[in-house]
GULOTOR-736486 format. One line per 8 residues: their letters; for each residue x, y, z of N, C-alpha, C. Coordinates in steps of 0.2 Angstrom, whole numbers. Layout:
N
a = X,Y,Z,X,Y,Z,X,Y,Z ~ ... .
This chain:
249
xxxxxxxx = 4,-6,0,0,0,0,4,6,0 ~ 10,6,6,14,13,5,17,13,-1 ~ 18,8,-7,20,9,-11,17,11,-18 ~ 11,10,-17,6,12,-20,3,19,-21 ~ 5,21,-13,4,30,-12,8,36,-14 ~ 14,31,-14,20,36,-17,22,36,-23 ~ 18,30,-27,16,30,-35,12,38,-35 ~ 6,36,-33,-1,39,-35,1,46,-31 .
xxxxxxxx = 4,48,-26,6,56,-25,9,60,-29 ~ 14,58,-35,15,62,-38,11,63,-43 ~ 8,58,-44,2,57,-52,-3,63,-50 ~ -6,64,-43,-10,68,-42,-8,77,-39 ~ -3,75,-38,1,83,-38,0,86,-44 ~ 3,82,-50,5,85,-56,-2,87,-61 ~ -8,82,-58,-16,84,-61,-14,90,-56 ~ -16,91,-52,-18,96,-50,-15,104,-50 .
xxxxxxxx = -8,103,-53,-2,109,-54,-7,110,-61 ~ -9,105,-66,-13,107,-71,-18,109,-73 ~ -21,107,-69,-27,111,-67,-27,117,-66 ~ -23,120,-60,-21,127,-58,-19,131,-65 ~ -16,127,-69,-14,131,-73,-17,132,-78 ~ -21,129,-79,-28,128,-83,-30,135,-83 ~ -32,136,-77,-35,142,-76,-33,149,-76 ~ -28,150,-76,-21,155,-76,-23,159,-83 .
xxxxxxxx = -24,165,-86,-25,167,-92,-19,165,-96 ~ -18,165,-101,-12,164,-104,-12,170,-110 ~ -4,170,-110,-4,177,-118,1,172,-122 ~ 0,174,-126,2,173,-133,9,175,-134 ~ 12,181,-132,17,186,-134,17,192,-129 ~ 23,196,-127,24,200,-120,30,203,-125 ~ 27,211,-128,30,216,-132,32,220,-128 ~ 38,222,-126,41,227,-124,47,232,-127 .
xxxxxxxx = 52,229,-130,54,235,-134,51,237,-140 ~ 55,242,-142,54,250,-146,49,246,-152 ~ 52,242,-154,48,240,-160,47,232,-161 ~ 46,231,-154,44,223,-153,39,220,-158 ~ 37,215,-159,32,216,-166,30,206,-165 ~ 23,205,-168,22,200,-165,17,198,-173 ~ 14,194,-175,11,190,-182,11,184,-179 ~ 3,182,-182,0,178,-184,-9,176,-185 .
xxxxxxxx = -11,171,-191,-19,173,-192,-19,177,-196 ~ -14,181,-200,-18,185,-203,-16,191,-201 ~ -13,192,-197,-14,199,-191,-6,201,-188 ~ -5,206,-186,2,207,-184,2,213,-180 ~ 4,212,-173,5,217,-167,11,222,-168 ~ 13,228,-166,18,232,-166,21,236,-161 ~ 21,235,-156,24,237,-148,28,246,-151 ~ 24,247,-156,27,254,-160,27,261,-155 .
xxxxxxxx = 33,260,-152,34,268,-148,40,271,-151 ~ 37,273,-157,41,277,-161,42,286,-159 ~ 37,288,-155,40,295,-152,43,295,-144 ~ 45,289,-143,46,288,-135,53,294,-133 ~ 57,297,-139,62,300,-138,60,307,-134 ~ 54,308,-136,50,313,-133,47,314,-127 ~ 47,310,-124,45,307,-115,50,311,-111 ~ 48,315,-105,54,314,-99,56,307,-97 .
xxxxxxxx = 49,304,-98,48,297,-95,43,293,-97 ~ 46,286,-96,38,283,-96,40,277,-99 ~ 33,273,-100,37,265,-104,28,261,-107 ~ 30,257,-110,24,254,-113,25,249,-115 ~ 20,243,-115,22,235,-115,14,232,-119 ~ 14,228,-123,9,226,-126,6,218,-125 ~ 1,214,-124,1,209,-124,-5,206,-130 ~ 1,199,-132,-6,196,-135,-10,191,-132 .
xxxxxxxx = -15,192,-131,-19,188,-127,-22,181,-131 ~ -24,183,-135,-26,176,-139,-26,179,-148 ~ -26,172,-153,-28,174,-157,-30,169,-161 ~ -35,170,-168,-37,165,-172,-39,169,-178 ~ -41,167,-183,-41,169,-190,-47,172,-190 ~ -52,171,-184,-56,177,-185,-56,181,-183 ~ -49,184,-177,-48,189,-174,-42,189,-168 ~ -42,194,-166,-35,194,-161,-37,198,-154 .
xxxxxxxx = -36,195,-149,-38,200,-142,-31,201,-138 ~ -29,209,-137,-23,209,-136,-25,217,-132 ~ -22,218,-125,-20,224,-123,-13,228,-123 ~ -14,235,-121,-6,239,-120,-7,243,-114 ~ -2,242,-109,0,247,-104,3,251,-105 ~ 3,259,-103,7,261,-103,7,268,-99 ~ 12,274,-99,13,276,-95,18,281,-97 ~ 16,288,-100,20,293,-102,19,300,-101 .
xxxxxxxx = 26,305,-100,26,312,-95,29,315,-101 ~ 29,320,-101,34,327,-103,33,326,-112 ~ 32,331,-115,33,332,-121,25,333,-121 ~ 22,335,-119,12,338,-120,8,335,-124 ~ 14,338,-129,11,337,-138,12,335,-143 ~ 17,330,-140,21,326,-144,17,318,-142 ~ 16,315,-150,14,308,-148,20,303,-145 ~ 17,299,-142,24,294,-139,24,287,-142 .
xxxxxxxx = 19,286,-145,19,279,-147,10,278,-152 ~ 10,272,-156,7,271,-159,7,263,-160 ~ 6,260,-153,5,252,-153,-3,249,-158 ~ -2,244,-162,-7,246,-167,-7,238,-168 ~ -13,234,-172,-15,230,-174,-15,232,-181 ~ -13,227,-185,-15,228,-193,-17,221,-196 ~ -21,222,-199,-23,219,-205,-16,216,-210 ~ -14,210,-212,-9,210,-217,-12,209,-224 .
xxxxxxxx = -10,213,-228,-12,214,-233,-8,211,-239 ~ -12,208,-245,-6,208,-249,-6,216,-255 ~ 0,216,-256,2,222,-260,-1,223,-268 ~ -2,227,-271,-6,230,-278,-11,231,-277 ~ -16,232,-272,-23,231,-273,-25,238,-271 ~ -28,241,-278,-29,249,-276,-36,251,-274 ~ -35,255,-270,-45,257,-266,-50,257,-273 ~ -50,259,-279,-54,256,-282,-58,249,-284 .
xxxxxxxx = -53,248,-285,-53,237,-284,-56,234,-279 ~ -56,238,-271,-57,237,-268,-66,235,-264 ~ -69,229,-265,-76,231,-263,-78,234,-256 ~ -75,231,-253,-76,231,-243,-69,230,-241 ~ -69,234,-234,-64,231,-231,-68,232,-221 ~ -71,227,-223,-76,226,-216,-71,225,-211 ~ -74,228,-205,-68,228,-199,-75,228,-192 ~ -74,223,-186,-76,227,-181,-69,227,-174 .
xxxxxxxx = -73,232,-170,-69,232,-165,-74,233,-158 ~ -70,227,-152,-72,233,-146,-67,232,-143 ~ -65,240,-138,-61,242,-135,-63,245,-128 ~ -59,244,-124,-58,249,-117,-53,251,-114 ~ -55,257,-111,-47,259,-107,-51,262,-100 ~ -46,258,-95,-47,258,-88,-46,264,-86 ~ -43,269,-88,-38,274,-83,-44,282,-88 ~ -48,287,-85,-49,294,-89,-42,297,-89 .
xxxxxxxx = -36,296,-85,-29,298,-84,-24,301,-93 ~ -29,299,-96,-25,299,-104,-26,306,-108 ~ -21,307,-112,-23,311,-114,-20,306,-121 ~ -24,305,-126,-23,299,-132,-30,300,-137 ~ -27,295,-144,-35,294,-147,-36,287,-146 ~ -38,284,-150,-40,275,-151,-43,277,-159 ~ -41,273,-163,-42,276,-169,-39,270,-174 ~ -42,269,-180,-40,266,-186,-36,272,-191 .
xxxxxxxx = -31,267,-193,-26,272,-195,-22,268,-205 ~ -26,269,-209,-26,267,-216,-20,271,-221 ~ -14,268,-222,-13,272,-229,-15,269,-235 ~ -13,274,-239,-14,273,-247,-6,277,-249 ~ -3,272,-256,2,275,-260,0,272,-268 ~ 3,277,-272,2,276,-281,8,269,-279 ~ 15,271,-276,17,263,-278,15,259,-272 ~ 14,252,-276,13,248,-269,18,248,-266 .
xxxxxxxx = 24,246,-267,29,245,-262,32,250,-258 ~ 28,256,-257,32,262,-252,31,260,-246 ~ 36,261,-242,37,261,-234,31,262,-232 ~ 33,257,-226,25,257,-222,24,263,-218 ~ 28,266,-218,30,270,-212,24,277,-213 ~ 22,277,-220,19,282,-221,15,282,-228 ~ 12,288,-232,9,285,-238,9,293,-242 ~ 4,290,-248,3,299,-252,-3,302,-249 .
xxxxxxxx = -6,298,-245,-12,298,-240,-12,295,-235 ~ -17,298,-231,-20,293,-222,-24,294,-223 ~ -28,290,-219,-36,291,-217,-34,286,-211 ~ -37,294,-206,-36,291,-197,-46,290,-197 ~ -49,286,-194,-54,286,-193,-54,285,-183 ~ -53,290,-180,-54,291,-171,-61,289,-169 ~ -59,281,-167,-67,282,-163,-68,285,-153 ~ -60,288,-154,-61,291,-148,-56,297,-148 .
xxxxxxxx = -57,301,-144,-52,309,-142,-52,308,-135 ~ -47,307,-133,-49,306,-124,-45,312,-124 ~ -45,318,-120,-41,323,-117,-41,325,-122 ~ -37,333,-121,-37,340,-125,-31,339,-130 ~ -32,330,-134,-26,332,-141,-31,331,-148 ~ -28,334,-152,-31,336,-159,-28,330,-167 ~ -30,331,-170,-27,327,-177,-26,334,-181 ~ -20,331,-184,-17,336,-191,-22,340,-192 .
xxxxxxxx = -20,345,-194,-26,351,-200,-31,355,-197 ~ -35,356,-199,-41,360,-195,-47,356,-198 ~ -53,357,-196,-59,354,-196,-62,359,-204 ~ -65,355,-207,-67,358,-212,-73,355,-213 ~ -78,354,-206,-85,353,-205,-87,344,-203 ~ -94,345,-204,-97,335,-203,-96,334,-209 ~ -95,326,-210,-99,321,-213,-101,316,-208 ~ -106,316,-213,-110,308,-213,-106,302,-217 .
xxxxxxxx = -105,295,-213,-101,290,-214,-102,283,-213 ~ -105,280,-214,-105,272,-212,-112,274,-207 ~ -116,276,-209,-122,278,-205,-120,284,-199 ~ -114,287,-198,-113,290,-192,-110,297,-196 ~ -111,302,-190,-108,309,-190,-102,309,-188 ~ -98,312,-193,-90,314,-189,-86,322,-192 ~ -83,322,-187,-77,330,-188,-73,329,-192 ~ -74,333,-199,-66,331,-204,-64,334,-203 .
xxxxxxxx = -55,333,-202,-50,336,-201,-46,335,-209 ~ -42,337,-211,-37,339,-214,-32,345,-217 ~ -28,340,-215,-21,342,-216,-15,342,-220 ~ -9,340,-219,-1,339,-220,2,337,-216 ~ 5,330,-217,10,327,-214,18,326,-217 ~ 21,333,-218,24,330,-223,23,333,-230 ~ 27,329,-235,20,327,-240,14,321,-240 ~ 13,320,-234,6,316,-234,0,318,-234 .
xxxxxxxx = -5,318,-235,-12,324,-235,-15,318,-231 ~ -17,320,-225,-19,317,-219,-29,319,-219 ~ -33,316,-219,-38,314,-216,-39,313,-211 ~ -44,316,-206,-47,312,-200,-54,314,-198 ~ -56,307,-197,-64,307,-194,-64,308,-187 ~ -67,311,-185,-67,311,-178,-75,311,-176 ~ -76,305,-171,-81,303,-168,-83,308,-161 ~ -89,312,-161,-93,315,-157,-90,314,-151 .
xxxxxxxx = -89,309,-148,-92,304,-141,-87,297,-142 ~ -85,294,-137,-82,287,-139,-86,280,-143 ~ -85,279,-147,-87,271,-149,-83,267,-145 ~ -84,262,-142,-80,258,-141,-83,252,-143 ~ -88,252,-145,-90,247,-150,-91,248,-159 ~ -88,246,-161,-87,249,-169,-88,245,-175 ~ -92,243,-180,-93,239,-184,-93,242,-191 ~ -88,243,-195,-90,245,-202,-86,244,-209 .
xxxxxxxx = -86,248,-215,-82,248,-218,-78,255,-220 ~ -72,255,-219,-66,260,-222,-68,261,-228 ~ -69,258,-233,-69,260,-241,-76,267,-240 ~ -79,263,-236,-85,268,-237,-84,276,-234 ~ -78,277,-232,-73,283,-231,-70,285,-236 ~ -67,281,-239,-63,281,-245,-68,284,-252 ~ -76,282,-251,-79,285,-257,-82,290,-254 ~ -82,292,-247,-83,300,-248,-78,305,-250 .
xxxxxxxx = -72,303,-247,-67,306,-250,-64,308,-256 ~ -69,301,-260,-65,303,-269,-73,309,-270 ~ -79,308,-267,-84,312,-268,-81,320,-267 ~ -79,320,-262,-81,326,-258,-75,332,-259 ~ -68,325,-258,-61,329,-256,-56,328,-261 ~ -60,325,-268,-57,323,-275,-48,316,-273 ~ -51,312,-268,-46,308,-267,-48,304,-273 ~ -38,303,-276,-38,299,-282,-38,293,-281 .
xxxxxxxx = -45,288,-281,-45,279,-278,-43,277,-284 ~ -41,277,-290,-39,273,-295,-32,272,-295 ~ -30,277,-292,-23,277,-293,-18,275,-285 ~ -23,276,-280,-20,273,-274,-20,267,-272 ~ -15,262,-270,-14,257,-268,-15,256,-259 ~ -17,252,-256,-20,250,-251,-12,247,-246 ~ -9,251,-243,-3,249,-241,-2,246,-232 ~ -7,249,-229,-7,249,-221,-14,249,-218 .
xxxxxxxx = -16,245,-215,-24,245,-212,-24,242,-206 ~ -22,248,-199,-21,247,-194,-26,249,-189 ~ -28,248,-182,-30,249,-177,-24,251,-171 ~ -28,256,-167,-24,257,-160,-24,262,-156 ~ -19,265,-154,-23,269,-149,-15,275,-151 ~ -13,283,-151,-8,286,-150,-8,289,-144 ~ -5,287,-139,-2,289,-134,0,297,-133 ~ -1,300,-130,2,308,-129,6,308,-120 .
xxxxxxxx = 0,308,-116,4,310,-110,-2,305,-105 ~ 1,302,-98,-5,301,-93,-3,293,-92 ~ -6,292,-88,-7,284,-88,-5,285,-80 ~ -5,278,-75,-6,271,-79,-12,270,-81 ~ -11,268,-88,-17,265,-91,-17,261,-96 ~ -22,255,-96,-22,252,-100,-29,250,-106 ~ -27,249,-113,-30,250,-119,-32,241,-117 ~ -38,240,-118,-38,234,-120,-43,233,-124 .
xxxxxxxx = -41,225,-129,-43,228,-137,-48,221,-135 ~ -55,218,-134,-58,213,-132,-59,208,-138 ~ -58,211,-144,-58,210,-149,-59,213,-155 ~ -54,211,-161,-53,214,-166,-53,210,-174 ~ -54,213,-180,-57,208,-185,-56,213,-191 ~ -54,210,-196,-54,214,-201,-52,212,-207 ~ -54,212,-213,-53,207,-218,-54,213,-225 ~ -52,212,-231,-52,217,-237,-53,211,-243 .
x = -60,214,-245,-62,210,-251,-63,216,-257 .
């Protein structure tokens, strides 16, 4: 018998260490440096704290929490002082696209999102963030166009340009902004009130745009179709994405 018990003790230690562990959330991925960067499904994470040189202080770290081909659920902590008006980062989910495929070609490019942040402490937006270039292959980094669509403005920070009135969009009212970034001609929707639950299609941005603002869709290519949040100043706080989805037909 007593050797039967120190058979079956460890058998039953080791169910139960798994069990516990069962239970434990698990992440996928734990992005902390400058341009940590994480893929898969379809999808690709970016731990992007590309203005952190503008911080007195601060740091930020992103998790994937799960992921599947129908979507990816993943939060960012972070936590940044000094520079007011300077963004600090721009941790972002994107769509992986393949390259040539210009906004005219493009039928839909359906997305939904929910989002929340724990902390009012932020001064940030939450926003999808779209380029467009004539060549496909141009640097991700930027385009001959943006289109931000902000489903949120937390705190007193603004988008490129100046406001040149509403539109109506994907069934909803927003604040057009445009500007100059550069030579980039920047776009941006900006949402009344927060969405944090959000279902729609970017193209149907893109045809107000060739309607209203004479953007040329025959000759742009579809280079970057991102989600995420731009960080300014505030924290701790944490973005957390509960779910995200996006596809381009």
């Amino acid at each position: 018998m007593k050797s039967l018990l120190l058979t079956l003790l460890p058998s039953l230690a080791a169910a139960a260490a798994v069990s516990v562990s069962s239970l434990e959330p698990r992440q996928e991925k734990t992005l902390c440096d400058q341009y940590a960067y994480w893929s898969g499904n379809g999808y690709e994470i970016n731990n992007n704290l590309w203005g952190r040189g503008q911080a007195s202080s601060g740091q930020q770290c992103t998790y994937v929490d799960s992921s599947s081909g129908s979507g990816v659920q993943w939060h960012t902590t972070w936590t940044w002082q000094g520079g007011q008006n300077n963004v600090k980062s721009y941790v972002y989910i994107g769509k992986q696209i393949a390259k040539g495929k210009k906004i005219s070609q493009i039928s839909s490019m359906s997305t939904s999102v929910s989002w929340n942040y724990n902390s009012d402490n932020v001064r940030a937006n939450v926003a999808y963030d779209i380029f467009t270039a004539s060549d496909p292959n141009h640097d991700t980094s930027s385009g001959d166009y943006e289109l931000m669509i902000w489903l949120a403005r937390l705190g007193n920070v603004y988008p490129i340009g100046q406001s040149v009135g509403s539109a109506t969009v994907n069934g909803r009212t927003w604040d057009l902004w445009v500007g100059m970034n550069g030579n980039m001609k920047v776009f941006s929707f900006i949402a009344p009130s927060p969405i944090k639950s959000f279902s729609g299609d970017p193209k149907q941005f893109f045809s107000y745009l060739k309607d209203k603002q004479g953007y040329p869709d025959s000759s742009q290519n579809l280079i970057v179709f991102q989600f995420g949040t731009e960080a300014f100043t505030g924290g701790p706080a944490t973005l957390t994405v509960s779910s995200f989805s996006a596809n381009v037909n």
